[in-house]
N, C-alpha and C positions, 0 to 999 in steps of 0.2 A: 504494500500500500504506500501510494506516497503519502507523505506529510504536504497539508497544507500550510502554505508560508501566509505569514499574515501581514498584511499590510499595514505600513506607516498610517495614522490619522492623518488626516489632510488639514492641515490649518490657514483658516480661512483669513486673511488680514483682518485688521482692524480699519477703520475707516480713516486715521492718521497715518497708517503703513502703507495703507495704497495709493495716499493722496501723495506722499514719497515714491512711491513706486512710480505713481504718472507722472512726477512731476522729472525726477532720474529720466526717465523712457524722453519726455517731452527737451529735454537738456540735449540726447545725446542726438549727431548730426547725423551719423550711421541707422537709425534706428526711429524715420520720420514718420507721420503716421502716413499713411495710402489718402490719396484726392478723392475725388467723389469722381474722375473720369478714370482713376484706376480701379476703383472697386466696380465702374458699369462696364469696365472691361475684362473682370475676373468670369471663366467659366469653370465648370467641376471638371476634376481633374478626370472622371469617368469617361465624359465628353471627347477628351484628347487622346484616351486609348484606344487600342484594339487596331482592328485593319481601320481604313476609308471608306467611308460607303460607297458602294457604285451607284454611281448615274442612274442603273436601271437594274430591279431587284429582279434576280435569281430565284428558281426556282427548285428546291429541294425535291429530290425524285430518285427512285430507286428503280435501276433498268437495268435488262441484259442484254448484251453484245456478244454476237460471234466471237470468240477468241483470238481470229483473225484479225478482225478491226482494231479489236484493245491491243492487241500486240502490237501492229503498226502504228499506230498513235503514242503507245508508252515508246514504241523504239524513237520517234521525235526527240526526246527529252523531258526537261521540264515542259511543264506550261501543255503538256499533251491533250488534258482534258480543253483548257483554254482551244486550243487549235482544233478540235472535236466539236465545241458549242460553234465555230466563228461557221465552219464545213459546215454543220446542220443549218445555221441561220442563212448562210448563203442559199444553200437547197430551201428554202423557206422565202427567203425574196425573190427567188430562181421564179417558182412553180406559184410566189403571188400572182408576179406583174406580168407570168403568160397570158393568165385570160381575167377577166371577169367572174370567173367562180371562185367560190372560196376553197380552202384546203378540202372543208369536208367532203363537198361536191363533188373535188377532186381526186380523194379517195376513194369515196363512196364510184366514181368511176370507174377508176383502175381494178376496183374489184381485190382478189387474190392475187393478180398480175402487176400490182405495185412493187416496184424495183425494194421501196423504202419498208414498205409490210413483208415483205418477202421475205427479209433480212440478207439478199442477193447485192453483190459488193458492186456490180456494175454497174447500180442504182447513181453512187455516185461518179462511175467513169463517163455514164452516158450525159451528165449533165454536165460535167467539162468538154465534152466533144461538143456539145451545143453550139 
């Protein structure tokens, strides 16, 4: 079992110990008090961590790939899945601004015989040869 340590009491000034204390603090040059445009410029320091946000959120999703594609995309390097989102989004603006129907019309035509339903890798050779 550990032993609990017990802590010091906290002593709270006296109202003549503090008016010393502000008035030390207010003396020294090093140790000014903050402006009223540096405190409407303070943000929480929560705010400044972590990654950046993107411009445009991400969608969390759990999918399978051919083992072939993952391999060729991980054989890229870093950044493989990045280079996988930019490949899909292109095949997405590809197959918008062909026609006037939307994706689903556009599957829903392709049937079974969708390159990209398929999971058939020529799906995206055939829209480079475009």
């Amino acid at each position: 079992m550990s032993k609990i340590s017990e802590r010091p009491a906290i002593h709270m000034p006296s109202l003549e110990e503090d008016e010393a204390i502000r008035a030390a603090a207010m003396s020294d040059p090093d140790a000014l008090p903050l402006t009223t445009e540096q405190l409407k410029a303070m943000v929480p320091l929560n705010s400044l961590r972590g990654r950046p946000r993107s411009a445009y959120k991400k969608v969390l999703l759990s999918v399978r790939y051919s083992p072939e594609v993952v391999a060729y995309f991980k054989a890229t390097g870093d950044g493989w899945q990045s280079r996988m989102d930019s490949v899909l989004r292109e095949y997405v603006e590809h197959h918008s601004k062909a026609g006037s129907t939307s994706l689903h019309e556009e599957h829903r035509a392709y049937g079974s015989n969708d390159p990209v339903s398929a999971g058939i890798s020529g799906g995206v050779e055939q829209m480079e040869d475009e």
